[in-house]
C-alpha positions in Angstrom: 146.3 85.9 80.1 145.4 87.4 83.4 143.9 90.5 84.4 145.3 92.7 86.7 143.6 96.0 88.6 145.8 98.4 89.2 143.2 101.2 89.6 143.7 101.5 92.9 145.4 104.1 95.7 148.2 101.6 96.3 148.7 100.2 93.1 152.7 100.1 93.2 152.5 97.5 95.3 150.3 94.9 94.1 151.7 91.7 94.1 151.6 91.0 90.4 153.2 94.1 89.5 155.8 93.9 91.4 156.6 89.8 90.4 156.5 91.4 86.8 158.9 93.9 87.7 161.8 92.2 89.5 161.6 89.5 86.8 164.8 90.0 86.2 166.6 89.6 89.5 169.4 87.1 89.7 170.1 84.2 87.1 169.3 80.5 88.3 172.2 79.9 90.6 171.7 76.3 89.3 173.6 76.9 86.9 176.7 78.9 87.9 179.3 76.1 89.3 179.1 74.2 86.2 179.6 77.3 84.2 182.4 78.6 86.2 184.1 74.8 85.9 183.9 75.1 81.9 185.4 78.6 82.3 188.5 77.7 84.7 188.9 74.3 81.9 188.9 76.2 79.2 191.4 78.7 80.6 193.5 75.9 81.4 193.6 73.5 78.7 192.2 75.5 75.7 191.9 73.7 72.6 191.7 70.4 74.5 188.7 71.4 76.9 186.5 72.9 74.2 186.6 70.2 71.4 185.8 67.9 74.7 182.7 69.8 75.3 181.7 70.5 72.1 182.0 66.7 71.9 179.8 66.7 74.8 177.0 68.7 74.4 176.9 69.4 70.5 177.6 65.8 69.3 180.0 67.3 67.3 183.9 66.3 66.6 186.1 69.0 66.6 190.2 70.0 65.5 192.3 72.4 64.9 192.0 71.9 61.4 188.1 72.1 61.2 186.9 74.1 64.0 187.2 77.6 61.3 184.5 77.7 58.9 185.8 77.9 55.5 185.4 80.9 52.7 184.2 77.0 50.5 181.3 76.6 53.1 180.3 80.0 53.0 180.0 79.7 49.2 178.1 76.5 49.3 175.8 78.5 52.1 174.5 80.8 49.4 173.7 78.0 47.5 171.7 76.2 50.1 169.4 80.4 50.9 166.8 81.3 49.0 167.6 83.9 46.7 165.0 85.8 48.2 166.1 85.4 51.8 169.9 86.4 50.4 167.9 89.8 49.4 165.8 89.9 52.2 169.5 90.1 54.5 171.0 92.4 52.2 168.3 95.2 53.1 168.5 94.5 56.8 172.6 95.1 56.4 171.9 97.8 54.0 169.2 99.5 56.5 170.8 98.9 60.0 174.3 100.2 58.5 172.4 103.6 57.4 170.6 103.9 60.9 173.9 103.2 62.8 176.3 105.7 60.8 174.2 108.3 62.6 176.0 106.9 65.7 179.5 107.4 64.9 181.2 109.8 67.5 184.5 111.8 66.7 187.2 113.2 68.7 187.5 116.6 69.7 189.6 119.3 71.9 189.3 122.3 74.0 191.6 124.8 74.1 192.6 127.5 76.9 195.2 129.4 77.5 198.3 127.0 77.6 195.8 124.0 78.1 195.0 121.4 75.4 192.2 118.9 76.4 190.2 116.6 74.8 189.0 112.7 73.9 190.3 110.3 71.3 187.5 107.4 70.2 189.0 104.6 68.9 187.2 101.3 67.5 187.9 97.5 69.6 190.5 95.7 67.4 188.3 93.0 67.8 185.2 91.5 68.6 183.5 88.0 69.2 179.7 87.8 68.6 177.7 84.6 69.6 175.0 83.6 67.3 172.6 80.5 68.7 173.4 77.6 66.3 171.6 74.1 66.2 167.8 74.0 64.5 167.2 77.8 65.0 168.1 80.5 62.6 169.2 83.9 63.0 170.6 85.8 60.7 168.9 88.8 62.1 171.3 88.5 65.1 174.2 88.2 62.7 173.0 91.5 61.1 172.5 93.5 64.4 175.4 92.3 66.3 178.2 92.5 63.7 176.7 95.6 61.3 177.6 98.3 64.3 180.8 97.1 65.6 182.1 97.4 61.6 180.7 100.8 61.1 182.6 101.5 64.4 185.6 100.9 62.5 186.4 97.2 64.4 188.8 95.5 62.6 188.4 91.9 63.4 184.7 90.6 63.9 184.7 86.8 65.0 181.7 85.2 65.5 181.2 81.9 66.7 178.4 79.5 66.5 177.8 75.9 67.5 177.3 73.0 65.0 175.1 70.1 66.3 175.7 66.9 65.2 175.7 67.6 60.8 178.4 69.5 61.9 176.9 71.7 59.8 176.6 75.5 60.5 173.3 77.2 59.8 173.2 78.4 56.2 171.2 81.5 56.8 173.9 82.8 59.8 176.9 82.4 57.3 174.9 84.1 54.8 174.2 86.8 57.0 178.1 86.5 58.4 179.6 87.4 54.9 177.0 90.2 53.9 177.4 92.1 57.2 181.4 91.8 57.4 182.4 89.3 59.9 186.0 88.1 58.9 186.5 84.7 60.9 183.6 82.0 61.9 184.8 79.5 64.3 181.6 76.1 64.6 181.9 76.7 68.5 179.2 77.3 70.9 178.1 77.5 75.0 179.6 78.5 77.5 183.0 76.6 76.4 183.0 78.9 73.4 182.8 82.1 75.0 185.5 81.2 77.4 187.4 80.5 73.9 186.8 83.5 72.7 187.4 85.7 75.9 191.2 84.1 76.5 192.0 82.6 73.1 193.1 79.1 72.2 195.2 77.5 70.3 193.2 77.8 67.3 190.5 80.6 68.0 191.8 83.6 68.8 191.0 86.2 72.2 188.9 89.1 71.2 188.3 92.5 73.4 184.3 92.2 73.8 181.6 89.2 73.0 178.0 90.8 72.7 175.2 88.5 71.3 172.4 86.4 72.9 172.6 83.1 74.1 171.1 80.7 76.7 171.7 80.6 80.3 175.1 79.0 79.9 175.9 81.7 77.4 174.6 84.4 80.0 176.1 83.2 83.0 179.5 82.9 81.0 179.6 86.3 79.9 178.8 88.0 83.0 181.7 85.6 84.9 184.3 86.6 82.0 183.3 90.6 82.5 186.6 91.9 83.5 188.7 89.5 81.0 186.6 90.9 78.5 183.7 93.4 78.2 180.5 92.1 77.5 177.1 94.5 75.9 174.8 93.1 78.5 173.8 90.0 80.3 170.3 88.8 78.3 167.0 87.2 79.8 164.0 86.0 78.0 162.3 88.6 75.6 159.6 90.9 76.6 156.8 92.9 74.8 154.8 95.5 76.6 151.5 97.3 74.7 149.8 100.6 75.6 146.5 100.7 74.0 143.3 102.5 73.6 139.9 102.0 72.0 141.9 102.8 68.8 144.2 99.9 69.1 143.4 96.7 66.8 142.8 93.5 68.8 143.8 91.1 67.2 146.7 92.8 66.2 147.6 93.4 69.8 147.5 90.0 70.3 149.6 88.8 67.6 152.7 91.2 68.9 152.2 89.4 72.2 152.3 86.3 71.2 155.6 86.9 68.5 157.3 87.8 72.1 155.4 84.8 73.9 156.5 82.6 70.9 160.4 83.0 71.8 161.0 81.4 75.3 158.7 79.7 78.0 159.9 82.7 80.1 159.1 85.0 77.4 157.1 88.2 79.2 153.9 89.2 77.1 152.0 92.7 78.8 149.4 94.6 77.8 148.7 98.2 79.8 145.3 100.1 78.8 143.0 102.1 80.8 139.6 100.2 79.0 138.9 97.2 80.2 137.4 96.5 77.3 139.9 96.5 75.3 141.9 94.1 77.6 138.9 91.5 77.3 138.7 92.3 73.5 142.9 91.5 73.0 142.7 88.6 75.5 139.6 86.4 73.4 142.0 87.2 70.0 144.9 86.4 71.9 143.6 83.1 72.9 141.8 82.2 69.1 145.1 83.0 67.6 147.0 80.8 70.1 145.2 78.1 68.8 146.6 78.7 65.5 150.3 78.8 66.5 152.6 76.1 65.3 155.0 77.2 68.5 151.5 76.7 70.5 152.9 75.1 73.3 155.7 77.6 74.0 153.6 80.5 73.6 150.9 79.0 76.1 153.7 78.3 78.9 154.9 81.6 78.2 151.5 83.5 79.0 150.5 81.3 81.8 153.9 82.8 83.3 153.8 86.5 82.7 151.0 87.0 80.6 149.2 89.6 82.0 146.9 92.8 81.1 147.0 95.5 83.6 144.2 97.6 83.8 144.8 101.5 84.2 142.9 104.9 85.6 144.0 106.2 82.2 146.4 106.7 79.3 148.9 108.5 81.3 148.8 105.9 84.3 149.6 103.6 81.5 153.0 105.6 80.8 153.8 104.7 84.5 153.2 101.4 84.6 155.5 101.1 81.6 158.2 102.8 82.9 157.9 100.5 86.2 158.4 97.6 84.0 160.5 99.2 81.5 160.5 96.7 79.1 162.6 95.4 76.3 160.2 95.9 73.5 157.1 98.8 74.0 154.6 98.9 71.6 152.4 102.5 71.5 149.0 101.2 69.9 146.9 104.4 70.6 145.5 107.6 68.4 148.1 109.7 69.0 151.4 107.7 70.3 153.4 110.5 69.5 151.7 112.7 72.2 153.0 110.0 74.8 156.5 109.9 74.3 157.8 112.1 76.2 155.4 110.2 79.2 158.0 107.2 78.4 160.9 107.1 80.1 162.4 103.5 80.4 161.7 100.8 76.6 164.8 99.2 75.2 162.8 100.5 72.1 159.4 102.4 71.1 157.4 101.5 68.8 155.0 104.5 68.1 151.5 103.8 66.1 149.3 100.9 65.1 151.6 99.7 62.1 154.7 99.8 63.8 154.9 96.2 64.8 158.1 94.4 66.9 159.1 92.6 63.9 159.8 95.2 61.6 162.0 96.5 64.2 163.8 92.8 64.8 164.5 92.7 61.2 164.3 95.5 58.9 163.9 99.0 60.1 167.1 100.1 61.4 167.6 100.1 64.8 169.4 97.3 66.8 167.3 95.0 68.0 169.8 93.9 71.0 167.9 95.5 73.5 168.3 95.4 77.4 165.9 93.0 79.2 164.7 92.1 82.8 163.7 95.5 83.9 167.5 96.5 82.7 166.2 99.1 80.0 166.3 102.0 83.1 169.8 102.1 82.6 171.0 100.4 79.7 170.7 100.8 75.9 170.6 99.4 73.2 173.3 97.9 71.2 175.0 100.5 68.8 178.0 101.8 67.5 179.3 103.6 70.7 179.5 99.8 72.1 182.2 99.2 69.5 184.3 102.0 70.8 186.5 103.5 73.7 187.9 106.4 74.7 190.5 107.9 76.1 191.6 111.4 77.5 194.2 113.4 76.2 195.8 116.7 78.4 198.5 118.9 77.6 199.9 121.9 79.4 202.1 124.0 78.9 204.2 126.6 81.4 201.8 129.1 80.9 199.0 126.5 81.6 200.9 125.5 84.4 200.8 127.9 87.0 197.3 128.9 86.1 196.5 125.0 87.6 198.9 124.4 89.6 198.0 126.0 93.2 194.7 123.9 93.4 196.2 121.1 92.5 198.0 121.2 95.2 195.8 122.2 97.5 194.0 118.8 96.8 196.9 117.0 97.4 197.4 118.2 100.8 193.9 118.0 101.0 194.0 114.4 100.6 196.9 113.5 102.4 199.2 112.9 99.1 202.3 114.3 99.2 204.1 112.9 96.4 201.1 114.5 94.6 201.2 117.3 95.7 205.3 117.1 95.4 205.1 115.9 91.2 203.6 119.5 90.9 205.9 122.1 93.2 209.2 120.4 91.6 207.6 121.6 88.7 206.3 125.2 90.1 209.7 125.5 91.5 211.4 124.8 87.9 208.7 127.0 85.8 209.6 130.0 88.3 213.2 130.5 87.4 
């Protein structure tokens, strides 16, 4: 892990800083055309095109008649969990359902004289969320992706997933697929998939948004099907950021970076404190535990990419250098982290105090852990229940209401050079008049 200076005059601009903050910029063009060709095949040939590339890349034979998971393999998938994993998902569903009923929004009106206004929130019919298949397991993304959109009232949450070669889907995801709600699971994954899911096939049906992580294929396929559907956000790599002090643990600093570093070789591990010290300290238990690591390699790539400590003039400097980066995950290892939070202004989420590690918040606590990366947490949020939900206007007005309204209006209209605008009202001015 490097060391970075930044107590200096010009420190917005040093050259490290600023590669850590534009990490996010742009996707690997690399990759587009050969996204945007499984799109326009998919499109075009539905069923066909996706059992070809699942055939392709999954190693994986596909039909109409298998390509639904059945209620049989979920039953057989609570056979395969341990019963205390199978308890473990039922108190994430349980404790992320609680946190996200706060969330709910209503409708409401306004009333004036002879004027109604107000907004009706309705749930998505339906949804499509993509959980990462193959040797991985994530249940947790089951849990945090579905668990909202059905306390939104959604009535239809698909999620697909691919099978690789066993054909196979991961026990612990259907597990976690039955406990949190989802109603169909289609063994489909990539790019091909979400283009299934965004205009519907023969056999797997179009929903109205896909959220969930994925790899780049995944990511560039959602952002190049926004518009067909609506997407929660385009994903990078995950990212930790720690503000510490001479209070902070070391080595427990360094083991929050590394469950980040662990994830992805482009994983983004960052530590901000104004003791040096305590930079050297979390770097020498950063690099014993590495040693340790069964995901050693990855972990290493990772912090020879971004892994960096950025040494501050002091603890509020450190709140500014944080909010330059605004990261996915911030971690708030000092005496008193609650006398900083209003000094934070851009973390997907904030973790306050020396016990209040990342994974608690990836799993159990509450809180969606579908957070915006790449610098993207300064204006986006994280997944919750108002994702799962649109709105619309509604207006009324009567006479009376009428010719309070009506001369501005069209004085806009004119104003804009719209005369049937302005007309739609005076037919009615004339008409209310007599």
């Amino acid at each position: 892990m490097r060391k970075v200076d930044l107590r200096k005059k010009n420190w917005k601009n040093d050259p490290e800083l600023l590669r850590i903050k534009n990490r996010g910029q742009g996707l690997e063009s690399k990759y587009a055309q050969s996204v945007l060709e499984i799109i326009e095949n998919v499109k075009k040939f539905g069923d066909s095109a996706v059992f070809s590339y699942a055939r392709k890349f999954d190693k994986v034979e596909l039909t109409s008649e298998n390509v639904r998971v059945s209620e049989e393999e979920i039953e057989e998938a609570f056979k395969k969990v341990e019963p205390e994993v199978v308890e473990a998902i039922r108190t994430a569903v349980e404790r992320v359902k609680k946190f996200h009923e706060h969330q709910k929004e209503n409708s409401y009106f306004v009333t004036e004289p002879g004027i109604v206004l107000g907004q009706k929130v309705v749930p998505l019919e339906s949804v499509g969320i993509y959980v990462p298949g193959g040797k991985a397991s994530y249940p947790s993304s089951v849990v945090m992706n579905a668990v909202p959109a059905k306390v939104a009232g959604v009535e239809k949450v698909i999620m697909i997933t691919p099978a690789r070669g066993t054909f196979e889907v991961n026990p612990y995801s259907l597990v976690a697929a039955k406990l949190s709600g989802v109603d169909e699971i289609y063994r489909v994954g990539g790019a091909h998939g979400v283009a299934a899911i965004a205009f519907g096939t023969e056999s797997i049906p179009k929903v109205d948004k896909i959220v969930g992580p994925g790899n780049i294929y995944v990511a560039l396929a959602k952002k190049f099907l926004f518009g067909t559907v609506d997407i929660d956000m385009v994903a990078g790599p995950s990212e930790i950021l720690v503000i510490a002090d001479e209070t902070a643990n070391p080595e427990w600093v360094a083991v929050d970076l590394l469950s980040q570093a662990e994830h992805d070789e482009l994983a983004g591990a960052f530590l901000v404190t104004h003791r040096e010290d305590v930079a050297d300290a979390v770097i020498g238990a950063l690099n014993e535990t590495l040693k340790k690591l069964k995901r050693k390699e990855i972990a290493q790539k990772s912090i020879e990419n971004f892994g960096t400590a950025f040494i501050t003039r002091d603890i509020y400097h450190s709140c500014e250098v944080a909010n330059l980066i605004a990261p996915e995950h911030l971690e708030v290892a000092t005496k008193e982290p609650f006398a900083l939070l209003d000094y934070i202004k851009n973390a997907g989420a904030i973790f306050l105090g020396h016990y209040t590690c990342e994974s608690l918040g990836d799993y159990v606590l509450g809180p969606n852990h579908v957070l915006p990366t790449g610098g993207s947490a300064r204006f986006f949020s994280p997944l919750g229940v108002y994702d799962f939900v649109k709105r619309s206007s509604v207006l009324y007005v009567s006479n009376e209401g009428f010719r309070r309204v009506s001369q501005p209006a069209k004085d806009l209209a004119e104003c804009e050079g719209l005369e049937a605008h302005g007309l739609a009202v005076k037919v009615r001015e004339e008409c209310s008049q007599k």
